[in-house]
VEXPA-619283 format. One record per residue (C-alpha): x, y, z. Coordinates in steps of 0.1 Angstrom, whole numbers, padded with zeros to 4 digits, always signed. Last residue first. Example, Ala and Ser with C-alpha at 12.3 -4.5 7.8 and 13.67 -1.06 7.14 Angstrom:
+0137-0011+0071 +0123-0045+0078 
END
This chain:
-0543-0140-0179 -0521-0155-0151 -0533-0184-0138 -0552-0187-0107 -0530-0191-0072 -0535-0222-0056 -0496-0236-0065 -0481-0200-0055 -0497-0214-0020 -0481-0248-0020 -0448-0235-0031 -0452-0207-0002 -0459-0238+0023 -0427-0258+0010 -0403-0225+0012 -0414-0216+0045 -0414-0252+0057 -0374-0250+0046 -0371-0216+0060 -0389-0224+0095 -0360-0256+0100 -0332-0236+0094 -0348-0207+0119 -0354-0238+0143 -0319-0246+0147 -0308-0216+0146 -0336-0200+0175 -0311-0190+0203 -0343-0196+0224 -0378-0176+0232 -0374-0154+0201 -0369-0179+0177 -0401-0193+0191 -0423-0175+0173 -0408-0179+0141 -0418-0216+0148 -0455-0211+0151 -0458-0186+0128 -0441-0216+0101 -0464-0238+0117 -0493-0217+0111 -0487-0207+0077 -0479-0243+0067 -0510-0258+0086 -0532-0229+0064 -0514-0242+0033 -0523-0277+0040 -0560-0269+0041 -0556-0250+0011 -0543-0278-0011 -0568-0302+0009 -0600-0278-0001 -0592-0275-0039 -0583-0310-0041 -0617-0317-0026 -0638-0293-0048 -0644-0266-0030 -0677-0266-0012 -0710-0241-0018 -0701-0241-0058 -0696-0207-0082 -0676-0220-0110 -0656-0195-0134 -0649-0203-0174 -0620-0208-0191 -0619-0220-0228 -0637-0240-0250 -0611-0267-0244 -0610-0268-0208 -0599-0240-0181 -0618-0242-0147 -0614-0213-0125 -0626-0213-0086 -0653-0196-0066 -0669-0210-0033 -0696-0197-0024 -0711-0196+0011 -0669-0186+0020 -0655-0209+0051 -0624-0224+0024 -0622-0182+0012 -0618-0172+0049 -0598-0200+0054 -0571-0192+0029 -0572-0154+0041 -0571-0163+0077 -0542-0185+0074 -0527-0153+0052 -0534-0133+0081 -0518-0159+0105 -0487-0151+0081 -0484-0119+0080 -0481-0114+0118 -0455-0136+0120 -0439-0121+0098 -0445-0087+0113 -0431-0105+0146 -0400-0118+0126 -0391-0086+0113 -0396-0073+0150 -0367-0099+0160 -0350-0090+0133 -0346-0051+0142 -0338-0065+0179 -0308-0088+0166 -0296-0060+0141 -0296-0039+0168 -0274-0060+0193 -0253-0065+0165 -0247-0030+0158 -0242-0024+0198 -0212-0049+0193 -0197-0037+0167 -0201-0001+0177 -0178-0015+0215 -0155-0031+0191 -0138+0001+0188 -0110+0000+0160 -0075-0004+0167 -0046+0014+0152 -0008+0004+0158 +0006+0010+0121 +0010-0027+0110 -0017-0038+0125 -0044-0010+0108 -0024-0016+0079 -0034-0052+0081 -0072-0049+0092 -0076-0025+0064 -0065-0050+0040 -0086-0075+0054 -0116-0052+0047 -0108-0053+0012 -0102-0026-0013 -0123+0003-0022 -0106+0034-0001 -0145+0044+0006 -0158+0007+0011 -0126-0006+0032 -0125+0025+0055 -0164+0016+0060 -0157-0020+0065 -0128-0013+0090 -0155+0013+0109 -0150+0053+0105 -0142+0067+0139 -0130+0101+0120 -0098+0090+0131 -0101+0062+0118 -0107+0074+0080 -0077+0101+0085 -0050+0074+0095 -0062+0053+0065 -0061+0078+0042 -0023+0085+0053 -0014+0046+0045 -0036+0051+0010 -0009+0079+0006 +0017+0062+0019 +0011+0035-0009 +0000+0000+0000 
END
């Protein structure tokens, strides 16, 4: 490194900029920084680290609660529509597409929402409990029956006209 990225260096910390944010406006790695930082005696506060962390881990915790929150109302949603007097749902054959009105969803119709209900509930379920517990176990395990119930949702949407 050149004195004069050396020199930047000096000016960057002490204007309390992070290692990343040195890193970003020089534009070279954070390693880097972390090298002429050793090499030249400066340290950088861990203390921001740390209270960026701890509001990362509060800002996702109320991601998850909003989640959360989305999801029972998509459970609602699906039942609301399963619960409807009249049921509406598109049927496409060879003369084209046409809308039936029915009191009952047909039984695929029915089981297909049912399970997306249980998804959305579980998956509330278990973003619940992040909170309550370390949660990485769980949050591993929520993604995958995210990704399952969502497939099984996109799956009862009508098609695109």
């Amino acid at each position: 490194m050149t004195a004069v990225v050396r020199e930047r260096v000096h000016v960057l910390h002490e204007q309390g900029l992070s290692r990343n944010a040195i890193a970003r406006e020089i534009g070279c790695a954070w390693s880097t920084i972390t090298k002429i930082a050793q090499e030249e005696g400066l340290s950088f506060d861990r203390a921001q680290t740390a209270q960026a962390v701890e509001a990362a881990k509060v800002d996702n915790a109320a991601r998850r609660v909003a989640l959360v929150d989305r999801l029972y109302g998509r459970a609602e949603s699906v039942l609301d529509r399963l619960e409807a007097e009249v049921y509406e749902y598109r049927v496409v054959g060879a003369e084209g597409s046409f809308v039936v009105k029915d009191k009952h969803p047909p039984a695929q119709d029915e089981r297909n929402l049912s399970s997306a209900v249980t998804g959305y509930l579980g998956n509330a379920a278990k973003l619940e409990q992040l909170d309550q517990g370390d949660g990485s176990t769980a949050a591993r395990s929520m993604l995958g029956d995210l990704a399952r119930a969502l497939d099984v949702a996109a799956g009862q949407l009508p098609p695109a006209e």
